[in-house]
C-alpha positions in Angstrom: 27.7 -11.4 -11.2 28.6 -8.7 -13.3 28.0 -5.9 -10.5 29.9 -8.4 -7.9 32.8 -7.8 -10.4 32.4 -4.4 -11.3 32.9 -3.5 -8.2 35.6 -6.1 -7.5 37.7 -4.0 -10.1 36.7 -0.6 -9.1 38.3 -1.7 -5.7 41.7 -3.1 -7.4 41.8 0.1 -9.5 41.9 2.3 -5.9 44.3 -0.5 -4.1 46.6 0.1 -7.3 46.4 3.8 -7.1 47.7 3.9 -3.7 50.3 1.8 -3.6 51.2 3.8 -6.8 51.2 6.8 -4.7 53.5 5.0 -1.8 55.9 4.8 -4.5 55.6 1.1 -5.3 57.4 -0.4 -8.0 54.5 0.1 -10.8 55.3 -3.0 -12.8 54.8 -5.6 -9.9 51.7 -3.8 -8.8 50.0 -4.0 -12.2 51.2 -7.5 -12.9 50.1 -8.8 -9.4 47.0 -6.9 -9.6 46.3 -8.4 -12.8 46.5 -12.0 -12.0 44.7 -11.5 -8.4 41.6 -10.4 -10.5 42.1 -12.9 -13.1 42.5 -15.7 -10.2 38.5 -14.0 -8.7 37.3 -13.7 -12.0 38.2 -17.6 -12.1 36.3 -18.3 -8.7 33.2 -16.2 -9.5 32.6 -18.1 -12.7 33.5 -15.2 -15.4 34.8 -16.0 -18.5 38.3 -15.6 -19.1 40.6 -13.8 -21.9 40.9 -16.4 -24.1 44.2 -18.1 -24.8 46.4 -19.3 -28.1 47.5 -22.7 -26.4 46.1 -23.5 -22.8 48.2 -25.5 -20.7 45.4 -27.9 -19.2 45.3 -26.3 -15.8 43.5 -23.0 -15.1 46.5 -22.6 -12.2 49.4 -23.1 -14.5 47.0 -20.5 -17.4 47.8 -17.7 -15.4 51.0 -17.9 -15.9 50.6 -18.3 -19.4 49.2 -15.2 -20.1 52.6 -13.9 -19.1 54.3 -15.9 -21.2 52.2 -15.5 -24.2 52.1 -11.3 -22.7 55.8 -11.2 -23.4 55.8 -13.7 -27.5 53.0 -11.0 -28.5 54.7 -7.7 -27.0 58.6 -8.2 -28.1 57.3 -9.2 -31.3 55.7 -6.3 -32.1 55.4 -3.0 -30.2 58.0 -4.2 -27.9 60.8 -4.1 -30.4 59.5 -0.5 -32.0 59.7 0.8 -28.9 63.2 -0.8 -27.8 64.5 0.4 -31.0 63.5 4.0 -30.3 64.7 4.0 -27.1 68.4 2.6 -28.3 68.4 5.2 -31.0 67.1 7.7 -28.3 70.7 7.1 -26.1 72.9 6.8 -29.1 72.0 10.2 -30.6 72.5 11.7 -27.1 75.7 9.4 -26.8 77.2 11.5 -30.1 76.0 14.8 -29.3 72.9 15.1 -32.3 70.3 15.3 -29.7 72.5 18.8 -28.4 73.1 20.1 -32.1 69.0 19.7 -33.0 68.5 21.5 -29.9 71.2 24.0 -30.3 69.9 24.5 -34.1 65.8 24.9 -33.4 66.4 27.7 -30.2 68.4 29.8 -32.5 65.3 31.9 -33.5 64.5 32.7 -29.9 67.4 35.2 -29.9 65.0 37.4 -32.0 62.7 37.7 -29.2 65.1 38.8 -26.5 63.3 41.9 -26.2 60.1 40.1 -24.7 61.1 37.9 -22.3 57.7 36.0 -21.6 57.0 35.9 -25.4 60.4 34.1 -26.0 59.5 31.7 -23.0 56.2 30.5 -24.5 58.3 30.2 -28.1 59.8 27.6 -26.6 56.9 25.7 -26.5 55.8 24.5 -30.2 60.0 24.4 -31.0 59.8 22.0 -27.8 56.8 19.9 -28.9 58.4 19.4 -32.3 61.6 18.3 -31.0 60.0 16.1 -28.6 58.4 14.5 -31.9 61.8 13.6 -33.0 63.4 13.2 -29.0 60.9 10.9 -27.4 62.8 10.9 -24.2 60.4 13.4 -21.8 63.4 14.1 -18.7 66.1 13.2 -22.0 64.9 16.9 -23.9 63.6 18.7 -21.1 67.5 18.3 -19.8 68.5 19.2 -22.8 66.7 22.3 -23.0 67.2 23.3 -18.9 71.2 23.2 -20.6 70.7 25.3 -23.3 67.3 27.5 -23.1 66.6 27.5 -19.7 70.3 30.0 -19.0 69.3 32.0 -21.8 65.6 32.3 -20.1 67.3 33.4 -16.9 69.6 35.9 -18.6 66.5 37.7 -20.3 64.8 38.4 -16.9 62.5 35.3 -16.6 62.2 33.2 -13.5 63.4 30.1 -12.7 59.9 28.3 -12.3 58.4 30.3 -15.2 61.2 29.0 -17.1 61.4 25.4 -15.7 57.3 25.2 -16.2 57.1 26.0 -19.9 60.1 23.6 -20.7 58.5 20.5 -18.7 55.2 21.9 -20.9 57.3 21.0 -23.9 56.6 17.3 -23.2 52.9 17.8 -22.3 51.9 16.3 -25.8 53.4 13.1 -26.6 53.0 12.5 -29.9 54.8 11.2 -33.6 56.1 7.7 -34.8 58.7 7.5 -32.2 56.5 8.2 -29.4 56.0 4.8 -27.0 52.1 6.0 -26.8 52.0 6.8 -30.3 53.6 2.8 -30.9 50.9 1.1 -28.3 47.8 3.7 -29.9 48.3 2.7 -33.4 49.1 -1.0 -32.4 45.5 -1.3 -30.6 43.2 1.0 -32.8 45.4 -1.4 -36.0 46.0 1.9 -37.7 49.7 3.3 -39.6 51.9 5.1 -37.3 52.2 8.3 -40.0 48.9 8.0 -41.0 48.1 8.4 -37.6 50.1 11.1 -36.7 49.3 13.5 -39.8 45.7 13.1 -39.6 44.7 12.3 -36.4 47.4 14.3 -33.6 48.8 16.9 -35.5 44.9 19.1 -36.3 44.6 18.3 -32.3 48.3 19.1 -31.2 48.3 22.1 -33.8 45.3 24.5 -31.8 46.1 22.7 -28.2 49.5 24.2 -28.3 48.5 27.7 -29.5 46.1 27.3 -26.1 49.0 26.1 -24.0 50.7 29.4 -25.2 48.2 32.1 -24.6 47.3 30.5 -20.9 51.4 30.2 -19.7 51.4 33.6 -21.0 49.2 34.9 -19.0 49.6 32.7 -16.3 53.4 32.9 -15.8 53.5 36.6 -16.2 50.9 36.8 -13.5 52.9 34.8 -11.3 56.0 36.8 -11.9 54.8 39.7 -11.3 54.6 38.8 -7.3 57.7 37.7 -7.2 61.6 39.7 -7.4 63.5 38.0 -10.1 67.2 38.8 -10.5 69.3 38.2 -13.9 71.4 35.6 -13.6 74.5 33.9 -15.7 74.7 30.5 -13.5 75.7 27.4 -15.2 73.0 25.0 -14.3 73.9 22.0 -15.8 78.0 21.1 -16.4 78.3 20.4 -20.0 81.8 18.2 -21.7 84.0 20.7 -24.0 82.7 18.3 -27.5 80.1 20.0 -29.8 78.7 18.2 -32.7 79.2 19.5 -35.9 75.6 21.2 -36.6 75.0 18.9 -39.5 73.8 15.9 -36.6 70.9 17.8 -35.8 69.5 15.9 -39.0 70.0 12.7 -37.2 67.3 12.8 -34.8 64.4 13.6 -37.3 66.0 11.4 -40.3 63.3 8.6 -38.9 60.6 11.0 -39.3 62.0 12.5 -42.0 61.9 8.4 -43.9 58.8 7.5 -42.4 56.7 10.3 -44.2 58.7 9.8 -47.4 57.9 6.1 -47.4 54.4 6.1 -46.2 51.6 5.3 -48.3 50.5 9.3 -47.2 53.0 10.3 -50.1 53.5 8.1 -53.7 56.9 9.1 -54.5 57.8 6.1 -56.5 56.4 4.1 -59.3 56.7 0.8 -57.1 55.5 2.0 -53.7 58.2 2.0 -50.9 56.4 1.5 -47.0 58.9 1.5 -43.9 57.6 0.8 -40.7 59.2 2.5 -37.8 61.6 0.4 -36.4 62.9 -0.5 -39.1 63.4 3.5 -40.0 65.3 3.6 -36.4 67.5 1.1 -37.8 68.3 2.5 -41.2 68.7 5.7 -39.0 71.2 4.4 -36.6 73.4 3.2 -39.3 73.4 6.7 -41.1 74.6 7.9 -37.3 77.7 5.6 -37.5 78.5 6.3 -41.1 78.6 10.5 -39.5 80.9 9.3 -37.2 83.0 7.4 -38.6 83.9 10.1 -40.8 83.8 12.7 -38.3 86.2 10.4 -35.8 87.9 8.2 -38.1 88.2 5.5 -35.5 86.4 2.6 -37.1 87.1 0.6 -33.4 85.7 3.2 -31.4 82.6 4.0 -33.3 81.8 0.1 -33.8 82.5 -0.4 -29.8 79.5 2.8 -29.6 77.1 0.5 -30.7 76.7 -1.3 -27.4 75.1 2.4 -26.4 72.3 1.5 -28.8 71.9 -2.3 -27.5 72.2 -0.6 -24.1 69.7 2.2 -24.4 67.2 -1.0 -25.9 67.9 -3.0 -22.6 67.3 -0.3 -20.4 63.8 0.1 -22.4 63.1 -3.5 -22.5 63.6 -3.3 -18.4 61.3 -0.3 -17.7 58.7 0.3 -20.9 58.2 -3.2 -22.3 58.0 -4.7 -19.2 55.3 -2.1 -18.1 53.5 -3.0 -21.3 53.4 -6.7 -20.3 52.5 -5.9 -16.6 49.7 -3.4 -17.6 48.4 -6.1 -20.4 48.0 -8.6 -17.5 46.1 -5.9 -15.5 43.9 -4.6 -18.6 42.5 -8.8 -18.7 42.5 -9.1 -15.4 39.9 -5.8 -15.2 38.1 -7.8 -18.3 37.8 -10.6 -17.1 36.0 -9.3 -13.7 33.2 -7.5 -16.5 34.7 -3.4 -15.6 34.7 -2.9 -19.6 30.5 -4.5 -19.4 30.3 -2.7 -16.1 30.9 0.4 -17.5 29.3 0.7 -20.5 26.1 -0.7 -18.8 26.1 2.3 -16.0 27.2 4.8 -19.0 24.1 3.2 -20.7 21.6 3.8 -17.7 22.5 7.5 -16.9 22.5 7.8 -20.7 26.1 9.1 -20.8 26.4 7.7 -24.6 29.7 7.5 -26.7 30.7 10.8 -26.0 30.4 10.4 -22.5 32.0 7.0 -21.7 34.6 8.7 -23.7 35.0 11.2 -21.3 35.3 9.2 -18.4 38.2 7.6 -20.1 40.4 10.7 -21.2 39.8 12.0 -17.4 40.5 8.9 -15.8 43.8 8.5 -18.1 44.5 12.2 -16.8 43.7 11.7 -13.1 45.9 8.2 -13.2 48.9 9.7 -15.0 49.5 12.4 -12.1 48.7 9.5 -9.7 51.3 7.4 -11.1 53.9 10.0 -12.4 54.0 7.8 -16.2 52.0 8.6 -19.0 52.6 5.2 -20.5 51.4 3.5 -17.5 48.2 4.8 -17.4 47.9 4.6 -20.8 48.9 1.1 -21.2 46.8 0.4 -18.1 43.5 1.5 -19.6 43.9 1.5 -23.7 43.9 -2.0 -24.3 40.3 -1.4 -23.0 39.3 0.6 -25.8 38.5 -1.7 -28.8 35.9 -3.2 -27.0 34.1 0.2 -25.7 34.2 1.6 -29.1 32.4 -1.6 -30.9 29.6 -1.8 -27.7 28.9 2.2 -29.2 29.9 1.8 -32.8 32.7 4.4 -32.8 35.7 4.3 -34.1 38.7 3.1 -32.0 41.0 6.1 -32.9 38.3 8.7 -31.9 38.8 7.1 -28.5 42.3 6.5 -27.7 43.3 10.1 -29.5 42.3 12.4 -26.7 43.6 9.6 -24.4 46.7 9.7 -26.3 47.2 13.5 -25.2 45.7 13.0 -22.1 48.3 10.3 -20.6 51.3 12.7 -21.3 49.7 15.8 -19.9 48.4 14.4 -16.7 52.5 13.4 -16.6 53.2 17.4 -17.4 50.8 18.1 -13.5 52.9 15.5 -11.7 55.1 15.7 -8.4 56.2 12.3 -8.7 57.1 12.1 -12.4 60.7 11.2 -13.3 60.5 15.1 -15.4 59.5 17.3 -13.2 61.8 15.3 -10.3 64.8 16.3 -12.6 64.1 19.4 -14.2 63.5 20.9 -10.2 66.7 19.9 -9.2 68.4 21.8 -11.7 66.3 24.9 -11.4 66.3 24.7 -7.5 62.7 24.7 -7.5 60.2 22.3 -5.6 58.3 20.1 -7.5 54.8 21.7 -6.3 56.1 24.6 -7.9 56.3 23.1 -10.8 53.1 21.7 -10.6 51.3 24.9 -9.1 52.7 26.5 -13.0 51.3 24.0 -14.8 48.4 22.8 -13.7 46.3 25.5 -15.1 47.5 25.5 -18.4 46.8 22.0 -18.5 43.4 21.7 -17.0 42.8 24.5 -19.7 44.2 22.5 -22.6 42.2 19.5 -21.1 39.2 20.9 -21.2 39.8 22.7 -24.4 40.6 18.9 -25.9 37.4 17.5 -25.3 35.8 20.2 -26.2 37.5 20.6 -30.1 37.7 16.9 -30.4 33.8 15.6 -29.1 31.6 19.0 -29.3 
């Protein structure tokens, strides 16, 4: 029975991928594909995720898990993420994302000289301010506004240019990171303890890899190709700057979450915030900036429906991909994959290491497939607790490289939202894009399971 469903979920995994590819809506696909397998799993006798409150009727169960998907999700990373992604728009809403960007690309202007030295500067400036701007096509806009004419202007080209900014989402990491929120959630670990210990050593030699390879890669590149200095506006920006003290607004969470951690004793009675709530605390310091900086108590109150907003519109396409890819992850238990695969890893005497492998690539290959990072990864790490305890590893030693490896299989896709937008404004193709990037990030792929498991 357990081969019967194996295989039975190997096949949903390929049906998923291409109607992923065809551009079908990902959240119905998962969630569909989910209960189909849960409804076989049911028929071929397999035992079932188990359930808090059953309703009586196996029929009427599957849509249960749904229901009891959504109490468990909102309650806990659903809301983290939510509040992130309000804070996210309201910080772009008052111009802080712009002066944090504004502030950390001044010290490329000492580079000028070196034009492919100042591009590949951009990218540990990038990856930190994608640390504190969560949004992937939110800062890689931001920077194809302000870096990417200054880029131009110093004799790069436009795909050199557009590749290393898209790069600067590749690792998608921090408190604020959606990945981060659904990693620490499932291996039951801190969010800052996390990320100090566990992604910043990785993140730390992986970009200094990503560095030395676009390098050498784009300058390659350019060297076939004429590029002519250009001053075109790319992107049409409003007349309103903020002052340059908002740039402290979009790492003030980070900035409270490592204060009040339990990685730092500051305080005689110990002081712990957990991330949303540091969103929150956050958001309120942004109103109290502009109210003084507007003086219009209405109209900065009324700009709090940006944050509710920017929550809805992450409730509509993250959380509800969370849920969706839950109801996949038990329907792919439930027909024995997780049993499946750690048997056949077992026989060929792959071991930990290996079955760990198999994971970070197939959360690479799926990501470019589907043009998300947090689908893949929300498809396949709920699976992860229960590989680690069949090879008595730890959960985090897991679901790290697959961390990084769901936002750089992102960083080699045509179809994601990124690399869609960022082409546009560069008047570049997206398999441009791609061509730029993919060896970098095979390179930093293969450089990641070789540091973190060898």
């Amino acid at each position: 029975m357990l081969v019967v469903g194996s295989i039975i979920s190997i096949l949903f995994i390929f049906l998923v991928a291409t109607l992923l590819l065809k551009k079908f809506y990902p959240h119905a696909v998962l969630l569909l594909a989910g209960l189909f397998m849960l409804i076989i799993a049911e028929f071929i006798g397999s035992d079932l995720p188990a359930l808090k409150n059953e309703t009586g009727w196996s029929g009427f169960d599957l849509f249960r898990y749904i229901k009891e998907s959504f109490g468990k999700t909102n309650a806990g990373v659903g809301l983290m993420i939510m509040a992130i992604g309000g804070f996210v728009a309201y910080i772009d809403k008052i111009g802080a994302s712009d002066a944090l960007v504004n502030l950390a690309m001044k010290p490329l202007s000492l580079l000028k000289k070196y034009p492919h030295l100042t591009t590949v500067a951009v990218l540990p400036i990038g990856q930190l301010l994608f640390v504190c701007i969560p949004s992937a096509a939110g800062l890689s806009l931001l920077l194809m506004a302000s870096i990417f004419p200054i880029l131009l202007k110093l004799g790069v080209s436009r795909i050199s240019a557009v590749s290393v900014i898209t790069a600067c989402t590749a690792f998608g990491i921090g408190p604020a990171s959606a990945i981060t929120a659904s990693a620490t959630q499932i291996a039951q670990v801190d969010s800052i303890h996390y990320f100090v210990t566990q992604q910043l050593p990785l993140m730390l030699p992986m970009c200094v890899v990503l560095m030395v390879t676009y390098y050498f890669v784009n300058r390659y590149f350019d060297s076939k190709i004429e590029i002519s200095k250009t001053e075109e506006k790319y992107i049409e920006k409003s007349g309103f700057k903020a002052p340059a003290i908002y740039a402290i607004i979009p790492i003030l969470p980070l900035l409270l979450l490592i204060v009040f951690s339990d990685l730092f004793q500051f305080f005689k009675s110990p002081i712990v915030l957990d991330t949303t709530t540091a969103m929150f605390i956050s958001l309120f310091v942004a109103l109290i900036f502009e109210i003084i900086r507007t003086k219009k108590l209405k109209t900065v109150l009324e700009s709090l429906a940006v944050f509710w907003n920017g929550m809805g519109n992450i409730f509509k396409t993250v959380v509800t991909l969370i849920i969706a890819a839950d109801i996949f992850a038990k329907g792919l238990i439930a027909l024995g994959f997780i049993d499946g695969l750690i048997d056949a890893s077992q026989n060929i005497g792959l071991g930990a290491i290996g079955i760990s492998l198999v994971m970070v690539i197939m959360i690479f290959l799926a990501s470019m497939l589907m043009g998300s990072g947090n689908a893949s990864f929300f498809a396949f790490a709920p699976l992860v607790p229960k590989i680690a305890a069949k090879f008595g590893i730890q959960t985090t030693t897991m679901i790290l490289p697959m961390n990084f490896a769901a936002s750089m299989g992102r960083t080699v896709s045509p179809v994601a939202g990124v690399i869609i937008a960022t082409s546009e404004i560069a008047g570049v193709s997206t398999i441009e894009i791609v061509k730029r990037n993919i060896i970098p990030l095979v390179v930093a792929l293969v450089f990641l399971l070789t540091y973190h498991f060898i």
